[in-house]
N, C-alpha and C positions, 0 to 999 in steps of 0.2 A: 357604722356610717349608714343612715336613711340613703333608699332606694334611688332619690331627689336627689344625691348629692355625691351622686358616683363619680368616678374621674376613672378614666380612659385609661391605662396603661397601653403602650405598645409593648409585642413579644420581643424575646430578644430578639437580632442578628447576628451575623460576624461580626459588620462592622461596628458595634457599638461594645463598647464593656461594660462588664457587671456593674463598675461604678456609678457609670452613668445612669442605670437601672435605678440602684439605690439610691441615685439625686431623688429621681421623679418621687418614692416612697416619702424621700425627709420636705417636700414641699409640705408646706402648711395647709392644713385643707381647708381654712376659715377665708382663705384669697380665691375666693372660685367666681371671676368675675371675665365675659368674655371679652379679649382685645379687639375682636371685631366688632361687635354691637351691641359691650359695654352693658349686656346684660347680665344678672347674678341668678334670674330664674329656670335658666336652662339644666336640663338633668343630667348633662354630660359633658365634661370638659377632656380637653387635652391639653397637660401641660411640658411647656418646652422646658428639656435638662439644660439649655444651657443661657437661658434669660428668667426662666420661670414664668413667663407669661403662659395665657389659657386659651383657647380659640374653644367654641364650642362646637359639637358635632356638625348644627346644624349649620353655619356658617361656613366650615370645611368643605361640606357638601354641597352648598351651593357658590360659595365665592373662590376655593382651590380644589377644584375636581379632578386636577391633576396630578394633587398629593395624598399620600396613603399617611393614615394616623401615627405609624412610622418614622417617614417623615417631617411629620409637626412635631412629635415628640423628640426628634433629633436636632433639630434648627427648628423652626417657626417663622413662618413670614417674615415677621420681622427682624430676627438675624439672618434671614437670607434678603434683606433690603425689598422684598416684592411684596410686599407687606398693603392691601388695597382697601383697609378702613378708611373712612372719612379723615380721621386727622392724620394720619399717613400720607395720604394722596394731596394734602394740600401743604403737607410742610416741605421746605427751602434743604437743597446742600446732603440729603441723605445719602447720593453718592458723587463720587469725583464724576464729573461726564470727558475729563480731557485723561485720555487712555496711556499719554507717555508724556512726558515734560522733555523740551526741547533745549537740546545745548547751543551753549553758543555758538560753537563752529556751526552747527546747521542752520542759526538765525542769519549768519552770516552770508552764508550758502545761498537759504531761500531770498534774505532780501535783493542779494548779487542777478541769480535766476528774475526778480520779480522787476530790479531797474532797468535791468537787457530789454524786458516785453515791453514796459511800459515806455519808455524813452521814446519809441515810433509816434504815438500817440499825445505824447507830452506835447513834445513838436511841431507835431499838429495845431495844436489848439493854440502853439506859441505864436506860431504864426499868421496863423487867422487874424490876431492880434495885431503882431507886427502890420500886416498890411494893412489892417482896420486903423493903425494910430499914423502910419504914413500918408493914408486917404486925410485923417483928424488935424495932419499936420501940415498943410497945403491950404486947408480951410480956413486955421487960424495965420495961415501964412508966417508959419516960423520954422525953424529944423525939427526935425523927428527928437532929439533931444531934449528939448524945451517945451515940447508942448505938456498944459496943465490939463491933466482931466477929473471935474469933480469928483470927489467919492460922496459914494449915497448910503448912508446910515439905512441901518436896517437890525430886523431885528432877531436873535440868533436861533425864534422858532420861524422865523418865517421864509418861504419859498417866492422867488421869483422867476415866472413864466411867458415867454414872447405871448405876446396879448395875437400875434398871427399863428405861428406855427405852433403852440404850449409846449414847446422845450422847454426844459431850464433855463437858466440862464446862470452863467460861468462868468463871474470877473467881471468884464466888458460889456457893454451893451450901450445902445441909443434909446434915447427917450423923448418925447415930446416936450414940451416947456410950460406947454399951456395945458395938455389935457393928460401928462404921465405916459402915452399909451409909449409902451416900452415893444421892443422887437429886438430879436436874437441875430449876432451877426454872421450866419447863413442865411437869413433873409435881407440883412442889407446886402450883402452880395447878390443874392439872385434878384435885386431890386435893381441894381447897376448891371447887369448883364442883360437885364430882362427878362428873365426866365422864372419868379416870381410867378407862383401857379395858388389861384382861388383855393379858398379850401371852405366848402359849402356843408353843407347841412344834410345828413341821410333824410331823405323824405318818404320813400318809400317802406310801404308795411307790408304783413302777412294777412291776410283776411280769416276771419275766422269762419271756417264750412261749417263745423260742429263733429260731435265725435264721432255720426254714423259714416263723415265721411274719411275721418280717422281710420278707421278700420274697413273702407272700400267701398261704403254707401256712398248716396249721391247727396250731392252738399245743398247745403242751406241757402235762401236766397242772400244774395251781399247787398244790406242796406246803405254803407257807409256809402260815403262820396271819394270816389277815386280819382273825380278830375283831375286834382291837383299833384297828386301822386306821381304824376311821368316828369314832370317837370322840372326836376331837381338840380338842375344844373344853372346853379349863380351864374350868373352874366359880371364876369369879373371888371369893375372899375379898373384902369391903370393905374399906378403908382410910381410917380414921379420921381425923379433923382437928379440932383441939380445940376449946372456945368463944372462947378469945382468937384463935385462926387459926394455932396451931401445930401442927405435923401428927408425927404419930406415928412412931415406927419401922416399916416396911415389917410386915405379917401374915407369920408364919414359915413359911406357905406360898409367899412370895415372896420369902424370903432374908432376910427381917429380925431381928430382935431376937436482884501485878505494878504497871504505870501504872494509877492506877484510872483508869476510864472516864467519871467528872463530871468532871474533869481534861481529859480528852482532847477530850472535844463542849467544854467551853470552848473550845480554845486552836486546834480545828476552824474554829469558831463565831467566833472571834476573827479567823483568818487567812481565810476566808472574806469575810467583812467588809472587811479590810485592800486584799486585790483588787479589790474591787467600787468602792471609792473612787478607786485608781487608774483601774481601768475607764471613771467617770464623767468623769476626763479629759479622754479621749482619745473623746468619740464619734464621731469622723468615722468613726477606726477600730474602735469596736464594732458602729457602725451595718452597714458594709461585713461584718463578719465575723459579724454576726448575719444578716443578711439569707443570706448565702451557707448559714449552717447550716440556716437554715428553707428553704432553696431545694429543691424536687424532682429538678433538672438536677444529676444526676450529677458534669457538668464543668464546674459553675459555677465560678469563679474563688476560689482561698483564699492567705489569707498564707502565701507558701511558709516563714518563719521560723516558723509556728507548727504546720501542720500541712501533709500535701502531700494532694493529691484523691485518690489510691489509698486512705490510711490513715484519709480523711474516708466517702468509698463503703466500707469493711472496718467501721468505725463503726455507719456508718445501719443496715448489714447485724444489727450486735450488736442495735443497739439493737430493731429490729423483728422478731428470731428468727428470721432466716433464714440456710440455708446459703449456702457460700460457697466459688468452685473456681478454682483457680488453676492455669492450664496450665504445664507445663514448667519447673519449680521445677528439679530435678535439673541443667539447663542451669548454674543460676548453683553449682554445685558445681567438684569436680575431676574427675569423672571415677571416681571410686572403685570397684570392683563393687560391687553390690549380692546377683555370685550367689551362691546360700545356701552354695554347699559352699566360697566366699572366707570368708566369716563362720564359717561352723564350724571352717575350719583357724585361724580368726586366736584365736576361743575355745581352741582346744587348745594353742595356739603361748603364752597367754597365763599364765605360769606362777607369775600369785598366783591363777588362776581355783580354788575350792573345787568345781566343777563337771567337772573337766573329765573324771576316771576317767569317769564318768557319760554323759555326752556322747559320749565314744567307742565306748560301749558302744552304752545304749540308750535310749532317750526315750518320755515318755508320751504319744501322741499323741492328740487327739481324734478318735475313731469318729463319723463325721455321720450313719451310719444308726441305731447301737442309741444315740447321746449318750449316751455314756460312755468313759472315758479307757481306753486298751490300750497296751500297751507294744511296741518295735518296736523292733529292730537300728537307729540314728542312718541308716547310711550305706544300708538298704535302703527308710527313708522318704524319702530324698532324692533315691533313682534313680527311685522311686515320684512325687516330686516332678516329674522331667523324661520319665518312659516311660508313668507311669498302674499304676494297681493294680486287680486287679478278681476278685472272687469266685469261684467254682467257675462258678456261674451264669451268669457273662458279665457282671454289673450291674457300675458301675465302684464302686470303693472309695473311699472321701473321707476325708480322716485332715488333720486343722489342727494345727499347735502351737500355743499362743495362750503369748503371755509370755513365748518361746524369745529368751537362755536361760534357765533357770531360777532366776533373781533378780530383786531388786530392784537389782541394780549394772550396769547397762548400762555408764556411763560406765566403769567400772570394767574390765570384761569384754570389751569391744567399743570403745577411747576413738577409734580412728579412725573407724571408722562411724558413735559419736556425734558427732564434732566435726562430720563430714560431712553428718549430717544436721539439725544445730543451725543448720550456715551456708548451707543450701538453704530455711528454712522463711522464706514471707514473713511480711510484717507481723513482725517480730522483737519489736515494741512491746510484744505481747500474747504470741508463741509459743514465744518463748525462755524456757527452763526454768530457765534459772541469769540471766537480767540485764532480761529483759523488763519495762521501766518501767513497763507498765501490766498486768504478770499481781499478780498480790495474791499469787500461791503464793512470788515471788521476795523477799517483803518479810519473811519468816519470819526471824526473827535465829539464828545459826550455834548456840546452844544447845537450840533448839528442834528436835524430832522434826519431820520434812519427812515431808508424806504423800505415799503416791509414786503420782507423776502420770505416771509416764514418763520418757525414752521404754521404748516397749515392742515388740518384733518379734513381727509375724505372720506365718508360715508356715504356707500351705495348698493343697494339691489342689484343681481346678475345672474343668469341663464347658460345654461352649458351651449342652448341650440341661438345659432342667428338669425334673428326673428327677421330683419331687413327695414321694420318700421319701430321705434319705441326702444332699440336697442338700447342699457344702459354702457353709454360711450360716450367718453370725451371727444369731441370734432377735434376733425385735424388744426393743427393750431403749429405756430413755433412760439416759443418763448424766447424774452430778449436777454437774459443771463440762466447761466447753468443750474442744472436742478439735479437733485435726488429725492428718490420716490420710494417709499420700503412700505412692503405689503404686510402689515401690522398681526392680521385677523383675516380669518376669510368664514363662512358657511353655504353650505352648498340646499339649494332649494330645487329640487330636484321635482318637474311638471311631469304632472298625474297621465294617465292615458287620455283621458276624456279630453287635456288641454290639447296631448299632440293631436288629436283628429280635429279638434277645433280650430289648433293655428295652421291646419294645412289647408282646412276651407277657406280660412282668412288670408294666408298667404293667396291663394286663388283669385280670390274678390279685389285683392290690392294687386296684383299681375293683371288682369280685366280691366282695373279703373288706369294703373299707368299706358293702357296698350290704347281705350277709348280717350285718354286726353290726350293721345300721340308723345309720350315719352316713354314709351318703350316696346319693341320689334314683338310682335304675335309669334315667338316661339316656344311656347309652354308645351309642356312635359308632364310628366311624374312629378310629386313632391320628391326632392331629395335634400336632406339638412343640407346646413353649409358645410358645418363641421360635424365628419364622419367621423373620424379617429378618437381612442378615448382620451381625455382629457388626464394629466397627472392629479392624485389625488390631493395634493400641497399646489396646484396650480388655481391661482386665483382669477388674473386677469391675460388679457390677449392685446400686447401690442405692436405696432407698426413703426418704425422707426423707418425714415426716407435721407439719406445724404444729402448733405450741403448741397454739392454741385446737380443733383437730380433737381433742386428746386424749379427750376426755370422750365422743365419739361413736366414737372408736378401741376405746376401753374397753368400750362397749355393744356392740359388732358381738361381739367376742372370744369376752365374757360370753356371749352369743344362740348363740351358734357352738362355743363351746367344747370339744364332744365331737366335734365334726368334723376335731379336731387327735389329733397324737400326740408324745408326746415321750419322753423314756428306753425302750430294749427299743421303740421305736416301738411303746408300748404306747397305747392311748387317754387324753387330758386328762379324768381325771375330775370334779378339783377345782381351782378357782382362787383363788389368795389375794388377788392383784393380776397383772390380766392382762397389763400392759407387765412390774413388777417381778418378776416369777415367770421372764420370761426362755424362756415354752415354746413360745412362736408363732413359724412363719414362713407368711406372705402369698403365697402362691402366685397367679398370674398371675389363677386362676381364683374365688381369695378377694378381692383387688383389684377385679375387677369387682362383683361382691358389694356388695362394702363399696362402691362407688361409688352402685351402683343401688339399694342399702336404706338408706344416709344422707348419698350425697353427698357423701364423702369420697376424695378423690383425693390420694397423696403426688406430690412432685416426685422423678421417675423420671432417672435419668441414668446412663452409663456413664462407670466411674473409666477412665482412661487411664496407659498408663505417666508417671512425671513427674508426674501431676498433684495439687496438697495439696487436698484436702475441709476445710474446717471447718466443724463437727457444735455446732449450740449446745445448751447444759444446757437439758434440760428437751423437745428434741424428738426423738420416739420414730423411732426407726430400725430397719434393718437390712439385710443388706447378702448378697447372693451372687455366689462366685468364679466368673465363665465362664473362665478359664483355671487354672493354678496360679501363683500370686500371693505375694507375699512383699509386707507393709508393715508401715513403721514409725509407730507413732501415738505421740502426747503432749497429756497435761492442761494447760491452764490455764486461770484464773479472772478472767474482763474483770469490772471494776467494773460496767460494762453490766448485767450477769447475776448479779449479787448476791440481788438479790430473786428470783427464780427458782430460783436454787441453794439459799437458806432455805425455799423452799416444799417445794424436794425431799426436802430433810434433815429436813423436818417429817412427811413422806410416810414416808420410811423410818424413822424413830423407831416409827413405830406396825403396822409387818410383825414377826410374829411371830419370836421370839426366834433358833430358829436359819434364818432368811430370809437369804437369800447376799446380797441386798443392805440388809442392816439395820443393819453398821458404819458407824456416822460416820466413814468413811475420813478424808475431807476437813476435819475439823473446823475449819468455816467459819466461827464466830463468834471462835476463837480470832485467824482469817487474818484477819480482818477489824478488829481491833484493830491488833495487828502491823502494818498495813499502813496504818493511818491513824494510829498514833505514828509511824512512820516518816514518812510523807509532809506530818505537819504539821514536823514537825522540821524538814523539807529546807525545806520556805517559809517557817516561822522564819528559817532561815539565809539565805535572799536575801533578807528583808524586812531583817534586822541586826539 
């Protein structure tokens, strides 16, 4: 055999036998072609004893640098399913992602568990109704019985949104006759109450100083015209409602001039009932299985056919708002990479992707010092990604992708890294995107628009030390359904000497400039980082997690404080509309204290680790900073738990002004919420017979 056309043996081990040895020998040596990159001119292969496929050295070494020649020659990527060639990474189903198949008694269980939560809810919305058709019934002057209400053809991609508040719109609604303009029925109520509130337009901007004053120089003159800028508050028109309680079309200052759901709370209401009866049964066994739910102890004892004590403790967790972390999920994978530039060749490799000219070129990345989006060569944010980037000044540079790649088609774009990451997330009950029995987003029937929930890749730059300006950081933020976040990858970029003497002159210059524009007390000191203590070396990010009920004192600090921040051109917070939903705060080391010693509000503080899932419930305000540069995958969904919560949010964001980045009814939760109790009475119809 020529020197060109050597093959690889691995030495023995234990675990392998001689057999298997004398596979690799009866391989044909005329197949010496690589699985990875499909090349035949490479001088060294390794081939696997139990597929026969070849990987070449050089590919080993730069695509599994994890694995010893050993290991290829025992399995191969490819029979260990982590297999990150181009046609690998874009084909469908190479493993199961749903980790256990559900019996029936437990369908039966979860959907029992899922029509207890939602029935409050259902109710709700039934009612809204009821009174809306007893108003509709009065008007046309006949009984509640008899009255006709058109239906309106629509079409099954299409969404409809109060033309005032952009809710959804559920079932019921008013409309105009003459000009369509449609409205949601919590705004005809608060039309009839009076209590109907303007919802104007953000006018106010950030000015751009320029970057010397980014970094503590003094700013740039502001040519723009600011006059208009204070002004921002609509002078609300009133909006009329007639003496029988019918309400008018919208003032032309404001753009004006399915199962029904009494059905469904019955046959709710019906199978609800039907349970309870068998329930009464069987008490020995409800007694046993009630006692264990009201039980404190964790590992109290549960009917393992009905639910297991992992899914019982993930539960208690929903129910009382707290997060929730789970080490080493990634384990129960293949193996896949996660590093960013596997995922970007497997996007370019992926040849229905509408992205991809794009992609190769250049991407818009988030700027964490001026927040705002800049554009960058793909392949020089990614070197940036593993060397670090950093100013004229020596300051380092922070650049995120958020939502990378640039769709809403993961699955589509990336289907091995989604299955991968679908058959890594625990609790599958709740987090699975496509089957999860107890997410309410999975119950949506295939003609209906899916709001997207995820998954979604974050790629970003991040620093051990906190810099105070430029940080790569998610602002505090709450999200309106529950999420899980798993930190995929991480690399650590570790600043030179010459940076730290540089960011402590610069820290200086920005303490100076907040103390001469009067947002912050002349008590400087010593440079001392923020974070002293070392960091885990599997620790990637740093985040704050604040409780439900702290909200309201979260809200007041922000308020009290608010010129003390900076956000876009790290220009000064002048104005606040909603201090979580406005998205412009983040909590520095030295605002945490603050906030502890003026209201006693302390978050649960934790470092994400590689491998590990965070779940973030709707409704508690976060956020989150990169000590290293960090790559994760997050996804939505919606536990019956957090129903009521999720409606309080949606009611929150209805009333943020018109164009507020978070004022969409993305989620259109009352629609999920039907959907997902016709569905699940139906299933218990069918094993009731």
């Amino acid at each position: 055999m020529k020197k060109d056309e050597e093959v690889i043996f691995a030495s023995k081990t234990k675990s392998r036998s001689k057999g298997k040895l004398d596979n690799i020998m009866d391989i044909k040596q005329n197949i010496k072609t690589c699985h990875q990159c499909l090349r035949k001119d490479r001088p060294q292969f390794v081939p696997c004893t139990k597929c026969q496929k070849m990987y070449c050295l050089t590919c080993i070494k730069h695509w599994y640098p994890n694995m010893s020649i050993g290991d290829i020659a025992e399995r191969c990527p490819f029979c260990r399913k982590n297999c990150n060639c181009n046609v690998c990474l874009c084909s469908r189903g190479m493993i199961k992602t749903s980790n256990r198949n559900i019996t029936d008694c437990e369908k039966v269980h979860h959907y029992r568990y899922m029509i207890n939560l939602l029935l409050p809810s259902l109710k709700q919305i039934f009612e809204e109704q009821c009174q809306e058709k007893e108003i509709e019934a009065k008007i046309q002057g006949t009984s509640y019985s008899e009255i006709e209400i058109p239906q309106t053809p629509f079409h099954d991609k299409e969404r409809i949104y109060c033309d005032h508040c952009a809710t959804s719109i559920v079932d019921l609604y008013r409309s105009c006759p003459k000009c369509s303009f449609e409205i949601c029925l919590s705004c005809c109520k608060e039309i009839r109450n009076g209590s109907i509130t303007p919802r104007f337009e953000m006018m106010f901007q950030y000015k751009n100083r320029g970057d010397e004053y980014m970094h503590g120089g003094d700013p740039l003159p502001i040519t723009c015209d600011t006059s208009n800028l204070e002004g921002n508050v609509e002078i609300f028109t009133k909006w009329n409602v007639n003496s029988d309680g019918s309400v008018e079309c919208a003032p032309k200052e404001l753009g004006g001039c399915v199962v029904t759901i009494s059905k469904l709370v019955t046959k709710a209401r019906r199978v609800k009932k039907h349970f309870r009866k068998i329930e009464k049964q069987k008490n020995v066994e409800k007694e046993r299985i009630s006692s264990c739910m009201n039980c404190h102890d964790i590992k109290c004892p549960m009917s393992s056919d009905l639910i297991d004590k992992n899914l019982f403790k993930f539960q208690k967790k929903l129910r009382n708002g707290e997060p929730f972390i789970v080490p080493d999920v990634l384990k129960q994978g293949t193996g896949l990479s996660w590093e960013p530039m596997v995922t970007l060749r497997a996007l370019c490799a992926n040849s229905s992707s509408s992205v991809n000219s794009d992609v190769k070129s250049n991407v818009k990345a988030f700027d964490c010092l001026a927040s705002c989006e800049v554009e960058i060569n793909t392949r020089q944010f990614f070197k940036g990604y593993k060397e670090g980037r950093r100013y004229v000044n020596l300051w380092p540079e922070m650049l995120k992708l958020k939502d990378w790649p640039p769709s809403d088609e993961f699955e589509n774009l990336l289907p091995r890294h989604c299955d991968e990451f679908i058959h890594c997330l625990p609790f599958q009950e709740y987090s699975d995107p496509r089957s999860g029995i107890l997410n309410l987003a999975t119950k949506l029937p295939p003609h209906v628009i899916k709001p997207d929930l995820g998954p979604k890749t974050y790629i970003a730059y991040g620093t051990r030390e906190e810099l105070g300006r430029g940080d790569s950081v998610t602002k505090l933020h709450c999200d309106i359904a529950d999420a899980v976040n798993i930190l995929t990858h991480i690399t650590e970029v570790k600043l030179t000497e010459d940076q730290l003497c540089a960011i402590k002159k610069i820290k200086s210059a920005h303490k100076a400039q907040d103390i001469k524009e009067g947002r912050a007390q002349d008590n400087r000191g010593p440079f001392v980082p923020s974070i002293t203590k070392e960091i885990s070396e599997t620790a990637g990010a740093l985040w704050d997690i604040f409780k439900r009920e702290d909200t309201a004192k979260l809200e007041a600090y922000l308020q009290k404080h608010c010129k003390e921040f900076r956000h876009t051109f790290f220009s000064p917070v002048e104005k606040v509309i909603h201090p979580i939903h406005d998205q412009c705060f983040y909590l520095t080391f030295d605002h945490k204290k603050k906030l502890e010693k003026e209201f006693g509000v302390v978050p649960l503080t934790f470092e994400q680790k590689l491998g590990e899932a965070v779940f973030i419930l709707a409704g508690c305000p976060h956020q989150v900073r990169n000590l290293k540069s960090c790559t994760k995958i997050a996804a939505d969904f919606v536990s019956p738990e957090n129903v009521d919560i999720c409606m309080l949010l949606t009611e929150e964001f209805r009333r943020l002004p018109k164009n507020h980045r978070a004022r969409e009814d993305k989620l259109e939760l009352k629609n999920m919420i039907i959907y997902a109790a016709d569905q699940v009475v139906e299933e218990l119809e069918a094993f009731i017979g």
